[in-house]
C-alpha positions as CSV (number, residue, x, y, z in Angstrom):
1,X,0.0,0.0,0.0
2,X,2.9,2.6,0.8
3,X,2.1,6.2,-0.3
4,X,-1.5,6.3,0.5
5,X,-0.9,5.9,4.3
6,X,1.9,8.3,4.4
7,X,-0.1,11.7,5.6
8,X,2.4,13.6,5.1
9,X,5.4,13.9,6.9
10,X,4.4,14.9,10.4
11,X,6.9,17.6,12.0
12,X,8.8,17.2,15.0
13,X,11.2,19.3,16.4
14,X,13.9,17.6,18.1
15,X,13.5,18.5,22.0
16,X,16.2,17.8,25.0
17,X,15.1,19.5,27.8
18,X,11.0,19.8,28.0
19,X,8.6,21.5,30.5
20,X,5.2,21.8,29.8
21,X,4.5,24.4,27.2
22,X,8.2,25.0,26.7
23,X,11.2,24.0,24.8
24,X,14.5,24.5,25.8
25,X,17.3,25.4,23.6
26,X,20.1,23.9,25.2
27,X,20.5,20.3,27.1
28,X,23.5,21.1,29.4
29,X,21.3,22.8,31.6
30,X,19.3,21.3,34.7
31,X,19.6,18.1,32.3
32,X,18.0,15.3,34.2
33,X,19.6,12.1,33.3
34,X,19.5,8.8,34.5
35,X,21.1,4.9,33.9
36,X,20.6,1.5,35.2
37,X,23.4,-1.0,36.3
38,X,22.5,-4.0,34.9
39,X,24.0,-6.1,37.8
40,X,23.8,-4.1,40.7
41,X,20.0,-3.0,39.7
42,X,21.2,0.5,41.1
43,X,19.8,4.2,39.3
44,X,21.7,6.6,39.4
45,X,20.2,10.4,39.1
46,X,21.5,13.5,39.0
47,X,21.7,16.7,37.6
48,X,24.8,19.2,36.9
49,X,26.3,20.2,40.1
50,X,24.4,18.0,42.8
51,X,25.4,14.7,44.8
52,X,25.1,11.5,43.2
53,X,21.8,9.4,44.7
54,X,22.3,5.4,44.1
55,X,19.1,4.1,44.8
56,X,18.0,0.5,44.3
57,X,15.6,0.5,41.3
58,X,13.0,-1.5,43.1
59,X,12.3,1.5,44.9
60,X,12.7,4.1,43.0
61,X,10.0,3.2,40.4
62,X,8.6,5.4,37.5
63,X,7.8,9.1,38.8
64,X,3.9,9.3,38.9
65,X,1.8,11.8,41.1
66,X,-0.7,9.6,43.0
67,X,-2.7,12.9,43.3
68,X,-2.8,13.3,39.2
69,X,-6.3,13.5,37.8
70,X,-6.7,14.5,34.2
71,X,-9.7,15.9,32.8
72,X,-9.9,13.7,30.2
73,X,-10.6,11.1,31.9
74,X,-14.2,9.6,32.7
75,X,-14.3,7.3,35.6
76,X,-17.4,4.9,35.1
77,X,-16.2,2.9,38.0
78,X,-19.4,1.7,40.0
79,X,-21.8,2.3,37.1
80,X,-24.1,-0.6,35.9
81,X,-24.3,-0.7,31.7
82,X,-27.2,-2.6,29.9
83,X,-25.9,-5.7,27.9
84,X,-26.3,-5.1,24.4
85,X,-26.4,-1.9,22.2
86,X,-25.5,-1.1,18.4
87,X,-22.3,-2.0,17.0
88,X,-22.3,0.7,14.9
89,X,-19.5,1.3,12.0
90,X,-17.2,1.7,14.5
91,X,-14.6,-1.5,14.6
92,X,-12.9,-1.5,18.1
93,X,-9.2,-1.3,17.6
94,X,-6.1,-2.2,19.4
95,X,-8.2,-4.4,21.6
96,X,-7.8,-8.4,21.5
97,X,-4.6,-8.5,23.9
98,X,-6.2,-11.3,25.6
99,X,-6.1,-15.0,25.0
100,X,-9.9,-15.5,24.8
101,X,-10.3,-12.6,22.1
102,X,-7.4,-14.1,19.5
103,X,-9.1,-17.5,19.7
104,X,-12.1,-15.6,18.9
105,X,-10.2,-13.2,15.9
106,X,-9.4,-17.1,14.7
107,X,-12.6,-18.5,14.6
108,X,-13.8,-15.4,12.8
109,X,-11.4,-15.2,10.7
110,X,-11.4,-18.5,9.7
111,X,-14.8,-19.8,10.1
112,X,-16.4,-16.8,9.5
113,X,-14.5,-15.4,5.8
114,X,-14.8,-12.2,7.1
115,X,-12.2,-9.4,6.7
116,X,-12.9,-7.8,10.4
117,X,-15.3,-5.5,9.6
118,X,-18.0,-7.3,11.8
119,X,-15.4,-8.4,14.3
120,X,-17.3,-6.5,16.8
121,X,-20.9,-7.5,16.4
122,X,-19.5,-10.8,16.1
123,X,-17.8,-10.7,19.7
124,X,-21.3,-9.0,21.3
125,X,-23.2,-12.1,19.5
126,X,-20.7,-14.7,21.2
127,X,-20.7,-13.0,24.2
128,X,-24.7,-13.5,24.6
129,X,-25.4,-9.6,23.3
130,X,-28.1,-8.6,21.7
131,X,-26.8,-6.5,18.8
132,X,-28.3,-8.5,16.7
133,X,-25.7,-8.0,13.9
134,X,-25.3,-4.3,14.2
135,X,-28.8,-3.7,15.2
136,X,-30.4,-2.8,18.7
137,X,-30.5,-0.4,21.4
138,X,-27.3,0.8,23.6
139,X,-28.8,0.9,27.4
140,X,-27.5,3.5,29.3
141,X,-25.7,3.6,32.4
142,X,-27.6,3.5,35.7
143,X,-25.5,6.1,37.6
144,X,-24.2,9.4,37.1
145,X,-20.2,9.9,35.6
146,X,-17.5,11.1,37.9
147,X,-15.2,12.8,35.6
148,X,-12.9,13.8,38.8
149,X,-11.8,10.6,38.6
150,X,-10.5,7.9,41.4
151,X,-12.9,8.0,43.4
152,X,-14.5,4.9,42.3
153,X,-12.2,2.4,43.6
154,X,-9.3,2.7,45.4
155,X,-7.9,-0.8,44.7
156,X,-6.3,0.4,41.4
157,X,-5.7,3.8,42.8
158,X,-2.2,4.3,41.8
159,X,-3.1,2.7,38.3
160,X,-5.4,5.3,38.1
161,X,-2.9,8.0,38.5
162,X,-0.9,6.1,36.1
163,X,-3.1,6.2,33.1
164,X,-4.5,10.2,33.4
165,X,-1.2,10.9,33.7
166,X,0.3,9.1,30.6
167,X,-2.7,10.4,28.7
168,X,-1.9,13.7,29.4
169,X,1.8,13.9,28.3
170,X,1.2,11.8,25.5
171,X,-1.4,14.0,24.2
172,X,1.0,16.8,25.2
173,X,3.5,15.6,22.7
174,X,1.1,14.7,19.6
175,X,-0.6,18.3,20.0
176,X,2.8,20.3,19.7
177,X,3.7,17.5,16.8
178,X,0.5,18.1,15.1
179,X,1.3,22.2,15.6
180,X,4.4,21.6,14.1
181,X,2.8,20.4,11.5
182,X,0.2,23.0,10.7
183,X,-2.5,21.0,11.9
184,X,-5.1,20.4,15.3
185,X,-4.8,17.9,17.5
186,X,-8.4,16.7,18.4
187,X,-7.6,16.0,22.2
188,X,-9.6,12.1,23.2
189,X,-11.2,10.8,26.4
190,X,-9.7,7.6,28.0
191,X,-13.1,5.8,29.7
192,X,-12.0,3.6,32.7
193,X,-14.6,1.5,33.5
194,X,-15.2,-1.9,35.4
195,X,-16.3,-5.0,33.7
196,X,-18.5,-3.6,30.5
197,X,-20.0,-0.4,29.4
198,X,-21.5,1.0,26.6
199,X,-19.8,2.9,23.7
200,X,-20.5,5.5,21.2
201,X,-20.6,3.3,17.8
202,X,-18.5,0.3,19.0
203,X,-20.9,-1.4,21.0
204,X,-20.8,-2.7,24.3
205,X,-17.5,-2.9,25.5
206,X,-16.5,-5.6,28.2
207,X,-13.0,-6.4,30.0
208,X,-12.1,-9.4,28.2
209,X,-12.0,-7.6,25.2
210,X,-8.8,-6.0,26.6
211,X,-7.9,-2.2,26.7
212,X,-9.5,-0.6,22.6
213,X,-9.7,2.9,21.0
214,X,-13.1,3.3,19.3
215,X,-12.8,5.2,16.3
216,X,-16.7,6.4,16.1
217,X,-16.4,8.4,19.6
218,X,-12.5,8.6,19.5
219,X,-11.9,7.2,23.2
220,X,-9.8,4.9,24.8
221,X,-11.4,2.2,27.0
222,X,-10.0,0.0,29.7
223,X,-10.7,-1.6,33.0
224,X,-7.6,-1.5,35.1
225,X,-8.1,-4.7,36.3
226,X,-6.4,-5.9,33.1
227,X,-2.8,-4.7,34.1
228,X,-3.4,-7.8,37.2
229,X,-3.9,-9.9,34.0
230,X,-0.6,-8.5,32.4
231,X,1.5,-9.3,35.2
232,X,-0.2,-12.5,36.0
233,X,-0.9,-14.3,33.2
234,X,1.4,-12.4,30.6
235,X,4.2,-12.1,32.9
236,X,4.2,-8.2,31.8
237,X,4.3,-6.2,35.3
238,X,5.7,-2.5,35.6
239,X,4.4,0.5,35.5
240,X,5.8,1.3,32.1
241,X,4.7,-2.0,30.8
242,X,0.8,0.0,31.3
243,X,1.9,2.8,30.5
244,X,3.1,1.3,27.0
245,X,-0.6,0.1,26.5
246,X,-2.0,3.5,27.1
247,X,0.6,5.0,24.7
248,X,-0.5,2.4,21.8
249,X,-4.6,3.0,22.6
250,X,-3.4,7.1,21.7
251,X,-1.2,5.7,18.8
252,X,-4.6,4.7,17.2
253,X,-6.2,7.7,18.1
254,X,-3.2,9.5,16.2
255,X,-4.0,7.5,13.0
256,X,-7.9,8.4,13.5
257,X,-7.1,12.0,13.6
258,X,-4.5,11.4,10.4
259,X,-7.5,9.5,8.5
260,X,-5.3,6.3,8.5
261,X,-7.4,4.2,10.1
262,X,-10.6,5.1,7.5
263,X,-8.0,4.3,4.6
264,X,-6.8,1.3,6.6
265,X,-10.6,-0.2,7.2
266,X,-11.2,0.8,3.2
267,X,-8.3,-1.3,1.5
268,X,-9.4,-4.0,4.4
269,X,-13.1,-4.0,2.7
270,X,-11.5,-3.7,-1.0
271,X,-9.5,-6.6,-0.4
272,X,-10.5,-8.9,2.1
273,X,-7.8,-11.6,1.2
274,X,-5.2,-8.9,2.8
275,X,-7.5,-7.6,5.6
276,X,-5.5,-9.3,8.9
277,X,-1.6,-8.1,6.9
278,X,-3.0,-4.4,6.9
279,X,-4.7,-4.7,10.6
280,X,-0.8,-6.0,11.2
281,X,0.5,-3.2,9.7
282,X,-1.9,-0.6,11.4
283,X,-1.3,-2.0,15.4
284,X,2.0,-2.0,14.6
285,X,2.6,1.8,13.5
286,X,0.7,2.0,16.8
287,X,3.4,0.5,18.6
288,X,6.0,2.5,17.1
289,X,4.2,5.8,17.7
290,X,4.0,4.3,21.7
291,X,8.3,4.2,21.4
292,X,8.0,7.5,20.2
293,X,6.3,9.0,23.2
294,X,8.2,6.6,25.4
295,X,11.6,8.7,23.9
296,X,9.9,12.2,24.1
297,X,9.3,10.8,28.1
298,X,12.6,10.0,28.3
299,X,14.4,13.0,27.3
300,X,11.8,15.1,29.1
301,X,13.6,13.6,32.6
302,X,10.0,14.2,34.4
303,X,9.3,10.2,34.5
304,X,12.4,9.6,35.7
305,X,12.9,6.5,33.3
306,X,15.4,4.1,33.4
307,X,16.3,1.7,30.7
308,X,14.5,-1.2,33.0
309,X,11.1,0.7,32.3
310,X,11.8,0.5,28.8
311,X,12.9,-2.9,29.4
312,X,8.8,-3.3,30.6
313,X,7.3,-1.6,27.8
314,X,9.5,-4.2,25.6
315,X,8.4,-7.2,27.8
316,X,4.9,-6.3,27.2
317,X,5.0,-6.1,23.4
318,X,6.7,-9.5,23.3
319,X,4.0,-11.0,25.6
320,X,1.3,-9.9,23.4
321,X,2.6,-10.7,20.1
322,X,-0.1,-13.1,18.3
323,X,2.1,-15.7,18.2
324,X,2.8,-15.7,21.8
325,X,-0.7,-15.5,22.9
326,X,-1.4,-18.1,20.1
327,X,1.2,-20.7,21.6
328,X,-0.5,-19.9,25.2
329,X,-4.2,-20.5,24.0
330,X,-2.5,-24.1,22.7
331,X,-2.4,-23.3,19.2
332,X,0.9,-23.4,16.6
333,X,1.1,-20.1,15.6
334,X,-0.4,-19.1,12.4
335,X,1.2,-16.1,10.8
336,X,-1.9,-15.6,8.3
337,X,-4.6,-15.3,10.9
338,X,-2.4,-12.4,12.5
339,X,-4.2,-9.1,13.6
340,X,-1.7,-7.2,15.6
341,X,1.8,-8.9,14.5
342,X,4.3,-11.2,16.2
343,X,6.4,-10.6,19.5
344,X,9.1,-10.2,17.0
345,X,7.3,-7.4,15.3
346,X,6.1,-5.6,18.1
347,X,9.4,-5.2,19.8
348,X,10.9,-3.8,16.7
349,X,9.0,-1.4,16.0
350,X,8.1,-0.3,19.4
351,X,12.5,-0.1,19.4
352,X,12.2,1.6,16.0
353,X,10.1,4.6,17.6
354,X,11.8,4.8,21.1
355,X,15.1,5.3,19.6
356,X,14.3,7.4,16.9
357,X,12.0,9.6,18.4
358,X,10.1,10.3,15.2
359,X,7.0,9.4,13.9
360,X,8.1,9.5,10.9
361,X,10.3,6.9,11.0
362,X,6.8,4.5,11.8
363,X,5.7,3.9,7.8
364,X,4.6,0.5,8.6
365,X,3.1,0.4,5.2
366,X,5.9,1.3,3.3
């Protein structure tokens, strides 16, 4: 496909010392930097001028404010959603990180002919939903929304933190990239919900499903109960193993506001034989556009990142490759029936963008 996917090149100024709003000239100044001793476990911070601080790295995690709320957030924590609802046009995407979704992408696939398109009235039907097939009636919620966020539950607390907070610098970067670019950054809602609720075009949305952007309302949904699922049963843990799954949810909100995904879902319904390849090819730009904000995060020094966060975010992608989750669900791993690309794949190109730093350097398609 190439050309078509390329929306021009997208601008981005090459920043070394970031606060908010700001962009410093020079990176000798008040530079934050920070390494990890790959035996001793030890991180050493500093910044010109001051005492050297060796602290073990188990306790000196990733730098988030427990206190952080963003107003982009909607907490739906607590709230009862009706089963059901219209699937709309909208295909969920980025979702199916979890075993019981690929078996179900597979049985689709290859039962089913289809080209993904229907994947999520499909998952509603098997799930005992009443879509109908992209008919019927969303049910709304049976509480009011707290948009100040946490308040909910306090079990995932720090989780909660976690995501506003990602969301906010990663759609901190995109909008000065998109600025830089001569275009507008259409800033998206992250939904954090608990067990199902109801979307805007992309039907009823449910835990299992894993953490999905829906194109047709532009938000990001996930229950936070799915990073216990990550560590447990993916063996990806860390705080910057979540925080790569948050960055990959706003990667596809990125290609939404580029109109990538529209020409991605229109070559999938032109040619269905090469539907999964170009799904491939789409997660995995998301990926590389999660390595980009994990390098603007790293020069920025406010994280306080260490190479064993990346080292998370890289665990991650290799636990959710499809043939990874394939081999776990029992299967031999089937390359053709591949929506989001192989552990292989992911790593690289969540590598490409961390050390390049530029989305430009994430043509998946070329």
């Amino acid at each position: 496909m190439g050309a078509p996917f390329r929306a021009g090149r997208i601008g981005r100024a090459r920043r070394t010392v970031h606060e908010r709003g700001t962009v410093a000239p020079h990176a000798s100044e008040g530079r934050t930097w920070s390494r990890t001793d790959p035996v001793a476990d030890v991180t050493t911070t500093r910044r010109a001028g001051e005492h050297v601080d060796s602290t073990p790295r188990s306790v000196r995690p990733m730098k988030i404010d427990e206190n952080y709320r963003s107003r982009n957030v909607e907490d739906r924590r607590g709230r009862r959603g009706g089963l059901g609802g219209s699937m709309g046009s909208g295909l969920k995407v980025g979702g199916g990180l979890s075993v019981p979704v690929i078996i179900l992408v597979l049985l689709f696939t290859v039962c089913g002919g289809g080209d993904g398109s229907d994947l999520g009235s499909v998952l509603n039907d098997l799930d005992g939903g009443t879509s109908g097939g992209g008919t019927g009636q969303s049910l709304p919620d049976q509480t009011t929304t707290d948009n100040s966020g946490g308040t909910a539950s306090d079990r995932y607390a720090e989780e909660f933190a976690l995501v506003s907070q990602v969301l906010d610098e990663n759609q901190e970067m995109w909008s000065e990239i998109f600025t830089e670019s001569g275009l507008d950054y259409p800033v998206s809602d992250l939904v954090v919900y608990e067990g199902g609720t109801s979307t805007a075009g992309c039907g009823y949305g449910q835990a299992a499903y894993g953490p999905f952007y829906c194109p047709a309302d532009s938000k990001t949904y996930v229950d936070l109960a799915f990073f216990d699922q990550m560590r447990t049963q993916f063996g990806a843990g860390g705080d910057f193993a979540q925080a790569y799954v948050i960055s990959h949810e706003i990667g596809h909100h990125v290609q939404n506001a580029l109109g990538l995904s529209a020409q991605v879902r229109q070559a999938q319904q032109s040619d269905p034989g090469n539907a999964n390849a170009l799904s491939v090819q789409l997660e995995l730009q998301a990926d590389c556009f999660a390595g980009v904000w994990a390098n603007d995060a790293d020069r920025d020094g406010e994280l306080g990142l260490t190479s064993a966060d990346i080292q998370e975010a890289i665990t991650a992608a290799e636990a959710i490759g499809d043939d990874a989750l394939q081999r776990q669900a029992g299967q031999n791993p089937n390359p053709e029936s591949f929506t989001h690309g192989s552990s292989e794949q992911r790593v690289q190109w969540f590598t490409t963008g961390f050390e390049s730093g530029d989305p430009n350097a994430c043509d998946t398609f070329a």
